[in-house]
C-alpha positions, 0 to 999 in steps of 0.5 A: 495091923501095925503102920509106919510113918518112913521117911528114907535117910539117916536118923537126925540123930545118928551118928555120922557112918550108920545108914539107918532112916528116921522120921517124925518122932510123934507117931502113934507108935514108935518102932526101932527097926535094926537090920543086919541084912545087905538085900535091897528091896528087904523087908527092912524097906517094905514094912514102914512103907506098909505100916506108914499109913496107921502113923507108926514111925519107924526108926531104922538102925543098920549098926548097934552104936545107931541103935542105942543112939535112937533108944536114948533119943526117941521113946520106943515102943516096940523094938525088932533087933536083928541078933547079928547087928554089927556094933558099929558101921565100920563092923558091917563089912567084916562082920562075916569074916569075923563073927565076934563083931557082929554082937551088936544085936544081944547088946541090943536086947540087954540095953532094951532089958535095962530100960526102967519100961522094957518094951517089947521085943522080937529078935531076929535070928542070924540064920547060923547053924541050929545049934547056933539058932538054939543059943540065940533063942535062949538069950533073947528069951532070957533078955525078955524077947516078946518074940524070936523069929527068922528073917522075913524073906518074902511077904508071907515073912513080912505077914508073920512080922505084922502079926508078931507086931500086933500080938505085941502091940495087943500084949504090951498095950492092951490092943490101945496105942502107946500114950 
C-alpha cells in the first residue's frame, strides 16, 4: 500500500481559479491526483488521507492548466489522470454541456508522455459510452498509461486504486521508493 502526506487547499503553485490541494514537496513519493469528479467525500478525498501516514504527498489538480503547472513545478512519481479533466477551471462548469473542453485529461498523458522520464500513469475513464470508454483506453495506452481504470466509487474502487498504486510503484521503482 501506498500513503499520502495531504494537506487541503490550493497548490502554492497553482494558478489562481484551479481548486486543487498540494503539500510538502519532499514525500517519499510524489503523487499527481487530477479529478474531474464533482461528489464530496470522492475518492479524490479519501486516498491521500488513506496513503498520508507512509509519506507520499499528494498533489491534487481539478483543471489541466494546474495539472501541468504541478508537473513543471514538482518531480512526480506517479501520476492519476482523470480523461475528462477540463483545461481550465473556467471549463468545469460547462464541460457536460460541451464535451470538447473536457480534453485536459489526454493533454495530461501526452505531456507526462513527453517527460525526458515518463512516470507511470493510470488514467481514469470518463465513464461515456463504451465505444466511447474503447478510444480512451487505446489513447491512454498508446501514451504509455501503466493503467486504465473506472472511477473508484466506493472503497472496494479505492482498493483496486491502491493495488494499481502498488503494481506501479513495484513495476517503475522496482518495489524501492523513488530517490
Amino acid at each position: 500500500m501506498v500513503n499520502v502526506r495531504y494537506q487541503p487547499g490550493r497548490h502554492p503553485d497553482a494558478p489562481e481559479g484551479c481548486g486543487g490541494g498540494g503539500a510538502d514537496r519532499r514525500g517519499r513519493l510524489n503523487l499527481l491526483l487530477s479529478y474531474a469528479g464533482w461528489s464530496r467525500d470522492s475518492w479524490v478525498d479519501r486516498l491521500p488521507v488513506m496513503l498520508e501516514p507512509m509519506g507520499v504527498t499528494s498533489f491534487r489538480a481539478s483543471c489541466g492548466r494546474e495539472a501541468a503547472d504541478v508537473i513543471r513545478s514538482t518531480p512526480i512519481h506517479i501520476a492519476v489522470v482523470d480523461l475528462g479533466l477540463p483545461l481550465e477551471p473556467e471549463a468545469t462548469e460547462v464541460a457536460d454541456r460541451e464535451p470538447e473542453l473536457n480534453e485536459g485529461g489526454p493533454r495530461l498523458l501526452e505531456l507526462l508522455a513527453r517527460m525526458s522520464e515518463p512516470v507511470p500513469v493510470v488514467a481514469i475513464k470518463r465513464g461515456r459510452t463504451h465505444r466511447d470508454d474503447a478510444r480512451d483506453i487505446a489513447a491512454a495506452l498508446r501514451l504509455g498509461a501503466f493503467a486504465v481504470m473506472d472511477r473508484p466509487q466506493d472503497m472496494t474502487g479505492i482498493n483496486v486504486m491502491l493495488e494499481v498504486l502498488k503494481r506501479c510503484l513495484s513495476k517503475r521503482y522496482d518495489g524501492r521508493w523513488p530517490g
